[in-house]
LUMTIDO-694916 format. One record per residue: x, y, z of N, C-alpha, C in turn. Coordinates in pm, whole numbers, padded with zeros to 5 digits, always signed. Layout:
BEGIN
XYZXYZXYZ/...
//
This chain:
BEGIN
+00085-00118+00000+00000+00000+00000+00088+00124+00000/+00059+00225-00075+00163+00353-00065+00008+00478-00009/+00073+00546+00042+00018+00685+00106+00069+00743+00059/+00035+00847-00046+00043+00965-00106+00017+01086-00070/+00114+01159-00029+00060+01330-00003+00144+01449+00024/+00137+01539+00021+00176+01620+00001+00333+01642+00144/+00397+01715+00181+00465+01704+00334+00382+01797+00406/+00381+01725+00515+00255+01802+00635+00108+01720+00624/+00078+01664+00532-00049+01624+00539-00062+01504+00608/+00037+01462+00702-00012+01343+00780-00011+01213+00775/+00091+01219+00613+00104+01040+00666+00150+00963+00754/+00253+01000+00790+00360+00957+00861+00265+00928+01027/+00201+01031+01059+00077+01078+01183-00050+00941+01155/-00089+00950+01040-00191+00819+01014-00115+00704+01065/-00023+00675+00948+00068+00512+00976+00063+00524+01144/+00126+00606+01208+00167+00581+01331+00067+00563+01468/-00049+00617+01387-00188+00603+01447-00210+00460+01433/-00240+00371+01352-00297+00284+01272-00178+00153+01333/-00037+00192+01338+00017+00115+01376+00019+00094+01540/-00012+00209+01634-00016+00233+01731-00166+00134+01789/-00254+00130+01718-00427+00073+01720-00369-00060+01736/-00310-00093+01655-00203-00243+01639-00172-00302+01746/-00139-00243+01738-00054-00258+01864-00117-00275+02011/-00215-00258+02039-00275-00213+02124-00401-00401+02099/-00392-00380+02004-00524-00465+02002-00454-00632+01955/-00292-00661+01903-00230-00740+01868-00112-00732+01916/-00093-00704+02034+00058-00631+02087+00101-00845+02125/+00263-00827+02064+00340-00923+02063+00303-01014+01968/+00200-00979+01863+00160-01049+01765+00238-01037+01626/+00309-00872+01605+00363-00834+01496+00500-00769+01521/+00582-00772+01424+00696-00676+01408+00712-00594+01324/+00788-00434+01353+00787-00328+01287+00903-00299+01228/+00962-00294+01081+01106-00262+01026+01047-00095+00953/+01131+00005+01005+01156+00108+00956+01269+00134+00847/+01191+00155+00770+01327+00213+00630+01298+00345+00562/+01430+00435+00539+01420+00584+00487+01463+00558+00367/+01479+00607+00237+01507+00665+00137+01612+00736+00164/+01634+00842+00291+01747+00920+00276+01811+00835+00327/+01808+00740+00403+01887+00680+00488+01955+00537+00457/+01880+00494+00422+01906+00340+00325+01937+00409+00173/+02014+00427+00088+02077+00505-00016+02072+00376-00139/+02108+00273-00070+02110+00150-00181+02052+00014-00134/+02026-00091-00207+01953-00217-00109+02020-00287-00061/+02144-00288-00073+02226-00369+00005+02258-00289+00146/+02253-00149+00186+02237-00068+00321+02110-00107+00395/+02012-00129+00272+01886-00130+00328+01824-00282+00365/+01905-00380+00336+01860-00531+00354+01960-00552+00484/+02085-00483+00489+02121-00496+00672+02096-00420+00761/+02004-00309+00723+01911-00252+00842+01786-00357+00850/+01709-00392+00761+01614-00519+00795+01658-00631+00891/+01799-00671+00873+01848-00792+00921+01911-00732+01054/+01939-00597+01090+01977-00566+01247+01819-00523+01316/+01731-00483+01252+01627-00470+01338+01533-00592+01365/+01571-00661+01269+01470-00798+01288+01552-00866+01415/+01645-00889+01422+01803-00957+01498+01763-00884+01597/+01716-00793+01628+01699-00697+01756+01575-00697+01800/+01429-00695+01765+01312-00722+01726+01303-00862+01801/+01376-00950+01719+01316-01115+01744+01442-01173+01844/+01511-01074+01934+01590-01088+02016+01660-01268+01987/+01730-01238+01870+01828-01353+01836+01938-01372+01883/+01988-01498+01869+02111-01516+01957+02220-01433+01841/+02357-01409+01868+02459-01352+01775+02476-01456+01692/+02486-01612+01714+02495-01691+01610+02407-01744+01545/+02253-01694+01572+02113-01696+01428+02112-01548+01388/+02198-01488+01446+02143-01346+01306+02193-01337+01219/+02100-01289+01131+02160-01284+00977+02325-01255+00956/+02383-01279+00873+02528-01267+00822+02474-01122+00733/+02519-01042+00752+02553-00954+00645+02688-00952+00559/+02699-01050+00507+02853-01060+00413+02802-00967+00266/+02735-01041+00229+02696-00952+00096+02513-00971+00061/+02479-00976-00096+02325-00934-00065+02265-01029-00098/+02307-01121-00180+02236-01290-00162+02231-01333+00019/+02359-01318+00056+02362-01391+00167+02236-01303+00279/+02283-01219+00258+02210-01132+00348+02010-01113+00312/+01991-01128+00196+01852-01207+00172+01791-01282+00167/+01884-01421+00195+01856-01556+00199+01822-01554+00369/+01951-01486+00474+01906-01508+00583+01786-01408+00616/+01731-01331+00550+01604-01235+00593+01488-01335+00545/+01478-01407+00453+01406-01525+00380+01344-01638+00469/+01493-01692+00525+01482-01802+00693+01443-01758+00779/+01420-01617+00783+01370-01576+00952+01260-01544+00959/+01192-01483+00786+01023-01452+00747+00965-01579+00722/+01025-01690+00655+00925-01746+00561+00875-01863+00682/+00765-01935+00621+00685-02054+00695+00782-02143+00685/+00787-02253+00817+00856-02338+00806+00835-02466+00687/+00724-02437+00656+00653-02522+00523+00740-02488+00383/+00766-02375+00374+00834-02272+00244+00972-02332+00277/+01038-02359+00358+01168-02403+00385+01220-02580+00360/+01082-02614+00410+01086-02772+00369+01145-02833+00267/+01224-02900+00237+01226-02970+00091+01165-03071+00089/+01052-03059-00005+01005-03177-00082+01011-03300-00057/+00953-03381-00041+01023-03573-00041+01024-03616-00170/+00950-03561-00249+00966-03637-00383+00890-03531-00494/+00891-03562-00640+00848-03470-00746+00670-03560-00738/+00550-03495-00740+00453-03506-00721+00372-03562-00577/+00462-03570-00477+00394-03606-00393+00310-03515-00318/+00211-03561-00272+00136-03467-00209+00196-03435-00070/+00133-03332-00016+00223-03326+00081+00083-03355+00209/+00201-03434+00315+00120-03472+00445+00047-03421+00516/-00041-03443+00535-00158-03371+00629-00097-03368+00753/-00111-03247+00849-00076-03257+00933-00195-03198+01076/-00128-03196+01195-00217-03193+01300-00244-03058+01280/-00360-02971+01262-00348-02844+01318-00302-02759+01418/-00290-02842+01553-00251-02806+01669-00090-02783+01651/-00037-02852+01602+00094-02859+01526+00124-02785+01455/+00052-02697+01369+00126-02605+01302+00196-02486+01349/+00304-02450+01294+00417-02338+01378+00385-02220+01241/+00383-02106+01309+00352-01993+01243+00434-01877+01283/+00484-01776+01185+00574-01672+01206+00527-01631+01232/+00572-01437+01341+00538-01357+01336+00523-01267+01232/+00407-01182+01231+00429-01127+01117+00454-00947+01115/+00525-00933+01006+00655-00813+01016+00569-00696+00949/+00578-00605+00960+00497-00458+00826+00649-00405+00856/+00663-00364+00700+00764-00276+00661+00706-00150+00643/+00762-00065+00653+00764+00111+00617+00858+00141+00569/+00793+00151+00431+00897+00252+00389+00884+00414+00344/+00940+00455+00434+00934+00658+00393+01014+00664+00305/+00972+00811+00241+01014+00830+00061+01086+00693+00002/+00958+00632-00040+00927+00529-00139+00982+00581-00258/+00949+00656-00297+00969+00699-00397+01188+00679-00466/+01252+00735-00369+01390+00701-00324+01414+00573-00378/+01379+00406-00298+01409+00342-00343+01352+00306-00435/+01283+00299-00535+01238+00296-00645+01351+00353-00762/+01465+00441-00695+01569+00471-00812+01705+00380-00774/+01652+00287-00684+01781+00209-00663+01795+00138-00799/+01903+00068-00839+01927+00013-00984+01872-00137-00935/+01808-00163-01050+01692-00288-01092+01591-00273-00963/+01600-00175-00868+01450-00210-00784+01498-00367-00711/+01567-00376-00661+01603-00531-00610+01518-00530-00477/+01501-00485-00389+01468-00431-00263+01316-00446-00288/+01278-00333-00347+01114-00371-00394+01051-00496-00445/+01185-00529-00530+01098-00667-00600+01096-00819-00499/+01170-00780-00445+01211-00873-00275+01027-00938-00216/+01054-00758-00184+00966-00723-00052+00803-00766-00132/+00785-00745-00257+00649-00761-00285+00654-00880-00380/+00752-00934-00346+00756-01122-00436+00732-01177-00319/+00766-01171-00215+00750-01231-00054+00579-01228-00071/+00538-01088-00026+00399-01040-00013+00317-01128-00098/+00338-01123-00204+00264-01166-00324+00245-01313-00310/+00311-01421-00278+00364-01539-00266+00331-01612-00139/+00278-01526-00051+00262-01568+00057+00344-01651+00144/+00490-01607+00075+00623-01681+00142+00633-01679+00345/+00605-01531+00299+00572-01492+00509+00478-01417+00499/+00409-01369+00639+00318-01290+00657+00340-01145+00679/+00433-01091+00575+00432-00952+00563+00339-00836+00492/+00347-00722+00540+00294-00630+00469+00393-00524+00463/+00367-00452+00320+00460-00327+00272+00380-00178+00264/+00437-00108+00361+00336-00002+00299+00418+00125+00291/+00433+00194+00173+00490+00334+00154+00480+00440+00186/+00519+00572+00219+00492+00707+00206+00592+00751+00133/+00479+00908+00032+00599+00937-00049+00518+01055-00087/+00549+01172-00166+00489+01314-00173+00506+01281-00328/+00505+01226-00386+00494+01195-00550+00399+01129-00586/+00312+01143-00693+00201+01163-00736+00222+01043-00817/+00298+01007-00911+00383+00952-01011+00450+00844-01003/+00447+00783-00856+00579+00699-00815+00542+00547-00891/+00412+00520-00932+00377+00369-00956+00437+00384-01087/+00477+00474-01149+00517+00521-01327+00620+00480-01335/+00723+00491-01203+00896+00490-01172+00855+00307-01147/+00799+00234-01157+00871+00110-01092+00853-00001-01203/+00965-00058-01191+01002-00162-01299+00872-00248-01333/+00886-00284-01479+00768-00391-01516+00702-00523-01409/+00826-00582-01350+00817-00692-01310+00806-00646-01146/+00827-00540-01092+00781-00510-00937+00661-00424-00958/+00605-00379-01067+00472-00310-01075+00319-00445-01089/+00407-00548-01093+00280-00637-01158+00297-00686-01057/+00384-00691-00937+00342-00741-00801+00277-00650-00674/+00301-00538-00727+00217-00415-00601+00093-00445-00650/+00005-00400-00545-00175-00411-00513-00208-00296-00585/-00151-00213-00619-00200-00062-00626-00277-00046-00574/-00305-00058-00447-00359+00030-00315-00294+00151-00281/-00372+00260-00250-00312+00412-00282-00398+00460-00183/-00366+00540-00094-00418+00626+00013-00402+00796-00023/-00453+00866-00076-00428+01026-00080-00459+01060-00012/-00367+01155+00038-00385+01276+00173-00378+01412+00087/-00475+01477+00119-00471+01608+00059-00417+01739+00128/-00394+01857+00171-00379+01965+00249-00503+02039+00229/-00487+02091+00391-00646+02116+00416-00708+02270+00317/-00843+02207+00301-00842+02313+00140-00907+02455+00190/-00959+02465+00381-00937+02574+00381-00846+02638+00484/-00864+02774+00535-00778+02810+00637-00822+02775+00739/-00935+02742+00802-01043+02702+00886-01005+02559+00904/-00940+02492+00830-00927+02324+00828-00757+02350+00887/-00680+02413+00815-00585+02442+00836-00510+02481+00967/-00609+02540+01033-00600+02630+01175-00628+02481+01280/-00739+02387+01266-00782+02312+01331-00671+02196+01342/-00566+02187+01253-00504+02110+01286-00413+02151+01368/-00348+02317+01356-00224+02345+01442-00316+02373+01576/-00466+02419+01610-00481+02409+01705-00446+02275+01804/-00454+02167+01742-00450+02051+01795-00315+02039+01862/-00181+02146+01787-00108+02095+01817-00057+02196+01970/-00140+02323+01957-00082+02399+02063-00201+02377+02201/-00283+02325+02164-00415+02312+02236-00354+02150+02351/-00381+02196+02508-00419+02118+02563-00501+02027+02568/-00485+01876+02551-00594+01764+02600-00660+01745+02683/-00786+01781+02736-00821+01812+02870-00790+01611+02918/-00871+01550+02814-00874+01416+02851-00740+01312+02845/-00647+01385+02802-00456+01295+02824-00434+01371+02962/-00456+01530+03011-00455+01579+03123-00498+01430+03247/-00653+01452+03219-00731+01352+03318-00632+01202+03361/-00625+01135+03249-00502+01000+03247-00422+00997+03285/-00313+01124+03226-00161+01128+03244-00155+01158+03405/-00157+01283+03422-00157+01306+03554-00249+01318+03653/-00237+01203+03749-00360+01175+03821-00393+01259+03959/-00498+01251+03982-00522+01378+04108-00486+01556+04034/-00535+01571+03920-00496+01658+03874-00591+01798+03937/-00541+01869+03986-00655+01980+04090-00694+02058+04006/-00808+02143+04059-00927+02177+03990-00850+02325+03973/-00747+02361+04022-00653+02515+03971-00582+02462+03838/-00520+02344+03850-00453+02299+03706-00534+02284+03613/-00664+02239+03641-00747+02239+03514-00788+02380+03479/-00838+02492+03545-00839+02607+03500-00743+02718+03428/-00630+02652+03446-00496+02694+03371-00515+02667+03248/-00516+02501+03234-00543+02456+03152-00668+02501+03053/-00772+02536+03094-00871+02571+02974-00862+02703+02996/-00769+02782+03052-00776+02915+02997-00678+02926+02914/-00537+02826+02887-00464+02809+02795-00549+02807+02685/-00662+02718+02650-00689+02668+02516-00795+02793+02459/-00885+02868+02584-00954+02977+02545-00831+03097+02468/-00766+03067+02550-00648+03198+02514-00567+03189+02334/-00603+03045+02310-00513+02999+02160-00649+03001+02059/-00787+03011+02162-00871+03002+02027-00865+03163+02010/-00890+03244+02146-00893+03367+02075-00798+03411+02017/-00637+03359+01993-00557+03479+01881-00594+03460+01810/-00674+03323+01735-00724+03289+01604-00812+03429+01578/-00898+03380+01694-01033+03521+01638-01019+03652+01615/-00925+03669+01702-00906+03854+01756-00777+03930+01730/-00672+03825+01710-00535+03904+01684-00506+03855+01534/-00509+04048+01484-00471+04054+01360-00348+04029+01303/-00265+04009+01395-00126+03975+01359-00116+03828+01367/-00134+03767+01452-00190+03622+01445-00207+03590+01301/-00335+03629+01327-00426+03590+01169-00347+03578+01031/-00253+03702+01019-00155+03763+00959-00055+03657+00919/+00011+03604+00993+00081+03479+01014+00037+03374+00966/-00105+03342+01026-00132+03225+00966-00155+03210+00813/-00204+03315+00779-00261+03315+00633-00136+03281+00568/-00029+03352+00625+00066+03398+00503+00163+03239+00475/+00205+03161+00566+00214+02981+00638+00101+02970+00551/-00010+02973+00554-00083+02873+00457-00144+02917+00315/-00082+03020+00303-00084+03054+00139+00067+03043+00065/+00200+02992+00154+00294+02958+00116+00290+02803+00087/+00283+02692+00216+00294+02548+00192+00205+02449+00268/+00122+02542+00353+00010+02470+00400+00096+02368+00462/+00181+02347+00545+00241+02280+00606+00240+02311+00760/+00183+02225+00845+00181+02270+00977+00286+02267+01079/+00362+02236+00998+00518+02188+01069+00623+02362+01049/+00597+02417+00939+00625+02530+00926+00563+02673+01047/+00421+02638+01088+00357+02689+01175+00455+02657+01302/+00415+02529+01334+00497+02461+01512+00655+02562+01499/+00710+02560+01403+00852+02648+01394+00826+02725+01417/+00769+02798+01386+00780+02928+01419+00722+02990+01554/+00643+02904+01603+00590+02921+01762+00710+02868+01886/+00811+02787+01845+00904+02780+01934+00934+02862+01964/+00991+02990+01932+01060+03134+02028+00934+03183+02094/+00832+03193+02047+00695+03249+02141+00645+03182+02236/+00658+03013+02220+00636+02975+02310+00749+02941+02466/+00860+02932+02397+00997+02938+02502+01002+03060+02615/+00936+03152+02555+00971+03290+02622+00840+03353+02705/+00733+03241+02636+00605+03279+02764+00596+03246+02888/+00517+03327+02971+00577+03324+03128+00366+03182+03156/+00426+03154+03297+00310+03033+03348+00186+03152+03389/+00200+03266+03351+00116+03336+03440-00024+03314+03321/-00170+03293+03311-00267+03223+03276-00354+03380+03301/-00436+03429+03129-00460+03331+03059-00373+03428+02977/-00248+03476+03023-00113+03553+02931-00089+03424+02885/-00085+03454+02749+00009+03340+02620+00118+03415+02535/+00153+03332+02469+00276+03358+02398+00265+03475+02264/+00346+03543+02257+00364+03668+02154+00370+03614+02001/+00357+03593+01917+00398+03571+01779+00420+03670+01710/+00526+03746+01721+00537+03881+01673+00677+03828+01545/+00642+03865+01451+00732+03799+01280+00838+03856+01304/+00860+03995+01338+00992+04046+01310+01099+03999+01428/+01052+03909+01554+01122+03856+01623+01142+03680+01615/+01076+03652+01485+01050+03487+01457+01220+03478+01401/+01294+03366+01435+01403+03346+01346+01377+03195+01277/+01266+03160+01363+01281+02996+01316+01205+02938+01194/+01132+03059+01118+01103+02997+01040+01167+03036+00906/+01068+02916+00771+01153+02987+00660+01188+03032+00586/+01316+03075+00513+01296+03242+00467+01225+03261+00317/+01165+03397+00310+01057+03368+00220+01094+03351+00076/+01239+03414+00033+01348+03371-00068+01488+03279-00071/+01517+03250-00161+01627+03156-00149+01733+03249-00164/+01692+03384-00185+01798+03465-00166+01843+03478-00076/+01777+03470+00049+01831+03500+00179+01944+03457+00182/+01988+03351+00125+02075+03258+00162+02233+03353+00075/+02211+03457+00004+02342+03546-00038+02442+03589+00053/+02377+03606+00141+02488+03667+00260+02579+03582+00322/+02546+03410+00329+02647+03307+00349+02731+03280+00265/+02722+03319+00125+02816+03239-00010+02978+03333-00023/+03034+03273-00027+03176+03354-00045+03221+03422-00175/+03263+03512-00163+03316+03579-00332+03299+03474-00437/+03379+03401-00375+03403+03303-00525+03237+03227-00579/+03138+03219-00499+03041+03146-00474+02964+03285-00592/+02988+03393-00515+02872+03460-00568+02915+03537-00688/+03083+03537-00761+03063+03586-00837+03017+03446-00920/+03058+03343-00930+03012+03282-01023+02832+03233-01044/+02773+03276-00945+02656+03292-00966+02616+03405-01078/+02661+03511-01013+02659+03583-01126+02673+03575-01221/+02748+03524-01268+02849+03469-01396+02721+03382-01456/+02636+03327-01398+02560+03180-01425+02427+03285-01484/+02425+03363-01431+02335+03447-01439+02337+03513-01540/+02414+03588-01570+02452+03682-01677+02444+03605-01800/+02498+03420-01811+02463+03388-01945+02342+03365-01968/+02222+03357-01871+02106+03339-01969+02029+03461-02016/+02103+03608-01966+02117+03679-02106+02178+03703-02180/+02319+03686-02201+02345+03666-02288+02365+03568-02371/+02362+03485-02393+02359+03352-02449+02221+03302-02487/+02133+03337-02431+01935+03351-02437+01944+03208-02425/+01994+03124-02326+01953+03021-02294+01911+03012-02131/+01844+02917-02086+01825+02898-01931+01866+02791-01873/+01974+02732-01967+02069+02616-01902+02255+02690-01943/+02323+02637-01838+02468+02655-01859+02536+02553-01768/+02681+02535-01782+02742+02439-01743+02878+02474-01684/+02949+02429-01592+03063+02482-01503+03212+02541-01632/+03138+02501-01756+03289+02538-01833+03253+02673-01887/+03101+02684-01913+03091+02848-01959+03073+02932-01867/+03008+02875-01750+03012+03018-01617+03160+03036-01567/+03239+02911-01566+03386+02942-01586+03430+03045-01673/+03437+03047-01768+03492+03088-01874+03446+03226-01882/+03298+03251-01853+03222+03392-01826+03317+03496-01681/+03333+03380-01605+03376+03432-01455+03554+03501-01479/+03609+03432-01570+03775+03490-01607+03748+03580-01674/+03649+03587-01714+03614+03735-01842+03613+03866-01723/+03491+03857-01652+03468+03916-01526+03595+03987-01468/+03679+03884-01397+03808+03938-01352+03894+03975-01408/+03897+03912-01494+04032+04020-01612+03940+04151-01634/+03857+04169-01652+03797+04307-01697+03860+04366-01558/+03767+04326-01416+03816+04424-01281+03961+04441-01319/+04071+04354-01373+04205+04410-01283+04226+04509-01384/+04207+04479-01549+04254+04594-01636+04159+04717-01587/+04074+04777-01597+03995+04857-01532+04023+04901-01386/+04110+04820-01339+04145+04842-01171+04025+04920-01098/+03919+04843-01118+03788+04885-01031+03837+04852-00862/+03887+05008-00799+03906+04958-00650+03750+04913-00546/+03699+04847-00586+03583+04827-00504+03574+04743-00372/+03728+04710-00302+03746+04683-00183+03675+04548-00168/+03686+04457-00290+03602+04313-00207+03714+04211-00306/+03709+04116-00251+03856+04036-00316+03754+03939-00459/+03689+03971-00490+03626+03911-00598+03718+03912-00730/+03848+04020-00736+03904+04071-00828+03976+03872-00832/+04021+03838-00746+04118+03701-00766+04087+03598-00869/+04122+03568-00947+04131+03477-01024+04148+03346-00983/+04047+03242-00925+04076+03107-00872+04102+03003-00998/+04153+02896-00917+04162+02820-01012+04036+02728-01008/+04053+02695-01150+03946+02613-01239+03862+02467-01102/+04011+02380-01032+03942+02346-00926+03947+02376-00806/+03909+02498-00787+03878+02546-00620+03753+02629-00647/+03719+02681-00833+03575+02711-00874+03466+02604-00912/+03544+02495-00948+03484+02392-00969+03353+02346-00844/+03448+02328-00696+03420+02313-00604+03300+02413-00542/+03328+02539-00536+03232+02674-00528+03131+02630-00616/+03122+02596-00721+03064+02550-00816+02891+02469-00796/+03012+02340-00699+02902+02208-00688+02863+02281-00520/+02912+02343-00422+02854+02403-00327+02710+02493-00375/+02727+02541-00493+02600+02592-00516+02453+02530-00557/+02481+02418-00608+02448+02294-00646+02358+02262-00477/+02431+02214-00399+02398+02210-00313+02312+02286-00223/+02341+02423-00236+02242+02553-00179+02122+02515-00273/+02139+02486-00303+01967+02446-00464+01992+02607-00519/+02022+02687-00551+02068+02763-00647+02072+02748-00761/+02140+02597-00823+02180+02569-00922+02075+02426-00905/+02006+02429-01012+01920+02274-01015+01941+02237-01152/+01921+02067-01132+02013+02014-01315+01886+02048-01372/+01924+02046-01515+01841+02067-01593+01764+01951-01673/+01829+01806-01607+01795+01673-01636+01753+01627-01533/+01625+01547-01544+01565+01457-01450+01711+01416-01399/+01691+01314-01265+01786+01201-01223+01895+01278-01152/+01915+01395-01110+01982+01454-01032+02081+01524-01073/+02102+01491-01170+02233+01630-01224+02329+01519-01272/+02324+01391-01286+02429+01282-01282+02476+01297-01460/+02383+01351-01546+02399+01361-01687+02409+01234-01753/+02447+01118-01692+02450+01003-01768+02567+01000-01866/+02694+01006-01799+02806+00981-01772+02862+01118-01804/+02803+01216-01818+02854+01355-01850+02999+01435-01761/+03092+01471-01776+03201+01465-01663+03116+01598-01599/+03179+01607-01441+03151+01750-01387+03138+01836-01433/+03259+01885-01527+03248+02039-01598+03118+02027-01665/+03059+01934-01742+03022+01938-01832+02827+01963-01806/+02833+01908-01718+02704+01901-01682+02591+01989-01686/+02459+02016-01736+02386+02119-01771+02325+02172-01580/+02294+02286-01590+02230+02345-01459+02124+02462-01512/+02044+02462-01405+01967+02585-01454+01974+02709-01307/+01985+02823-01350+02040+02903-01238+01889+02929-01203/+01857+02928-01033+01714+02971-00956+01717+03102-00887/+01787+03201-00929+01797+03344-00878+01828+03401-01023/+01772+03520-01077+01762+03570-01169+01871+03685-01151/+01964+03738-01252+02033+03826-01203+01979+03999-01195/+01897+04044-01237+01831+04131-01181+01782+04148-00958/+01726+03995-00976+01739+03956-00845+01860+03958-00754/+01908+03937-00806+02049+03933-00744+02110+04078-00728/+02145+04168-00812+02169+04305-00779+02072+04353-00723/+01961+04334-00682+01882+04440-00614+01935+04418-00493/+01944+04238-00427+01957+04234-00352+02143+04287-00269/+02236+04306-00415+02309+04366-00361+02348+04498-00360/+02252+04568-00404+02209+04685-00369+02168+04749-00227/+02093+04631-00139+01995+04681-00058+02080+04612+00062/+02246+04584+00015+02323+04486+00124+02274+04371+00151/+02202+04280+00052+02168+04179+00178+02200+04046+00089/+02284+04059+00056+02436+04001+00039+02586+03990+00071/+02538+04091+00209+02683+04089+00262+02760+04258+00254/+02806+04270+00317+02858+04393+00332+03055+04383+00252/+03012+04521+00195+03132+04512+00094+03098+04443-00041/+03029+04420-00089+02999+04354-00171+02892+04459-00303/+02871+04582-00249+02791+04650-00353+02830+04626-00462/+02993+04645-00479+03082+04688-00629+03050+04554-00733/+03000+04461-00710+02922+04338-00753+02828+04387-00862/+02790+04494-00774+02655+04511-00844+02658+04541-00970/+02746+04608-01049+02735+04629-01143+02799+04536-01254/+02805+04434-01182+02791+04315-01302+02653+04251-01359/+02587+04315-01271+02418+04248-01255+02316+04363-01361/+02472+04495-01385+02343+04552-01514+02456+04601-01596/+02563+04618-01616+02672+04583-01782+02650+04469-01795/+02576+04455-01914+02534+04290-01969+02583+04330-02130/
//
């Protein structure tokens, strides 16, 4: 089964609900293997995290846990520890039927649910080995597992090989983001809002002054909704950006850290003192990049006007960027910022793929920028700050101080 949705809309909160119900109503009946996409990178990382949590899980001795030597071995022993002891049997002979046995007698595994977060991830592992594993098991009724995904891609059943697509259920769960602000609000209330009834449970003998704290806390969070325009202000602007409620909870950490117990005083949300949330351009991020970083942005910039394309590659923003500096030194523009230096090809190279990294620079090819065997230099990018953008912002300093004399690379074109 995969869960589809957007980030913030709650899968991760469902599964953990659903597995939590589980638990509760089958506790010591099942086992849980967690797997990431960012974290498991390939299936051979990701078949000896199965085999240390199961080994840990089914509290094995050191000499029945799986061998992780390599990825046969290491799937064969994940195979012996899922499958029915029936699936393991060999045969007595070619057509024989096989023996009836006592019911009382039959031995049965526990049974395991996998998770996997950003599904989508392993699905670009090479041949899908991992997937085609996990839902040839499922399919086969080898053990009593279940697979179920999360992933914010719309698309992901498109990405998976012929022969692991004809074994998924296509069972699909969509989570949507809430479609109004009113839906939107009700969830972060949930999150700043006291439980009167986890109150009642958790802490017992709870006095009738703590409970009045308590619901003047939650009166106090419905009214900024209603009554504070700055509030309001906030919220709209969080949910006309990503409708993500996780973006909201950020930004209430400094307001809520700094509110005092005194009831029904709550916490300030005042923006121009928020640092935690995030910033509303990727420009912000100018004032960290070093000369070398930002002239060649520039440089990246400047060719898609001149050149009237919206892709370039580390050998022409190179090649643009020595133009640049030889102009400053003949011109001896004293503009007091060391941008005038001429680096070499690899210490720009490097500045280069750091920008890459800031997401600044995004490939211009599906599959990550890898080009499909294209060398480094060579590789296409598309620049995500426009250079108009860029001089305003070093105009207005907020790129760093010392850095104006920049600016006028951002309009001699």
């Amino acid at each position: 089964m995969l869960i589809i949705g957007a980030r913030g809309t709650g899968k991760t909160t469902l599964l953990e609900s659903a597995i939590s119900d589980l638990t509760e109503e089958h506790k010591g009946e099942f086992l849980t293997v967690r797997l990431n996409g960012f974290f498991q990178t390939d299936d051979k990382i990701a078949l000896r995290e199965i085999s240390r949590q199961l080994g840990v899980e089914m509290e094995l001795d050191e000499r029945d846990q799986p061998k992780a030597t390599n990825f046969a071995d290491t799937l064969s022993s994940i195979l012996a520890i899922l499958s029915h002891p029936d699936e393991l049997r060999a045969p007595d002979g070619e057509g024989e039927e096989p023996a009836q046995e006592d019911p009382s007698s039959t031995t049965t595994t526990l049974s395991v649910i996998f998770i996997l977060e950003e599904f989508d991830l392993f699905a670009t592992h090479p041949r899908q080995t991992l997937l085609y594993n996990l839902f040839d098991i499922a399919q086969s009724r080898k053990a009593p597992i279940a697979v179920i995904g999360t992933t914010t891609r719309i698309d992901v059943v498109e990405s998976l090989e012929k022969r692991v697509k004809s074994r998924f259920s296509h069972r699909t769960v969509h989570l949507k983001s809430p479609p109004t602000l009113r839906g939107f609000w009700d969830i972060c209330k949930e999150g700043l809002s006291v439980d009167m009834d986890e109150v009642d449970s958790e802490i017992n003998g709870s006095s009738d002054e703590d409970r009045r704290c308590f619901e003047a806390w939650n009166s106090h969070i419905e009214n900024l909704y209603k009554n504070d325009r700055q509030f309001q202000r906030h919220l709209r602007r969080i949910y006309a950006q990503n409708k993500d409620p996780k973006s909201f909870f950020n930004s209430c950490i400094l307001p809520l850290s700094s509110s005092t117990t005194s009831f029904p005083a709550g916490p300030s949300f005042s923006l121009p003192t928020n640092q935690l949330g995030e910033p509303d351009s990727i420009l912000s991020i100018l004032d960290g990049l070093t000369d070398l970083e930002l002239t060649l942005l520039i440089a990246a910039a400047r060719l898609d006007i001149i050149s009237d394309t919206d892709t370039c590659n580390f050998q022409m923003a190179y090649s643009e960027y020595t133009a640049l500096t030889s102009s400053l030194k003949v011109t001896s523009s004293a503009t007091g910022v060391t941008a005038g230096r001429l680096w070499s090809k690899g210490v720009a190279l490097g500045a280069w793929e750091r920008l890459a990294e800031y997401e600044l620079l995004v490939p211009a090819v599906i599959g990550g920028g890898s080009g499909g065997g294209v060398s480094r230099e060579g590789r296409m990018w598309r620049v995500e700050a426009g250079l108009g953008e860029i001089g305003k912002c070093l105009e207005m300093g907020r790129a760093g101080v010392g850095r104006a004399g920049l600016g006028k690379w951002c309009k001699e074109v």
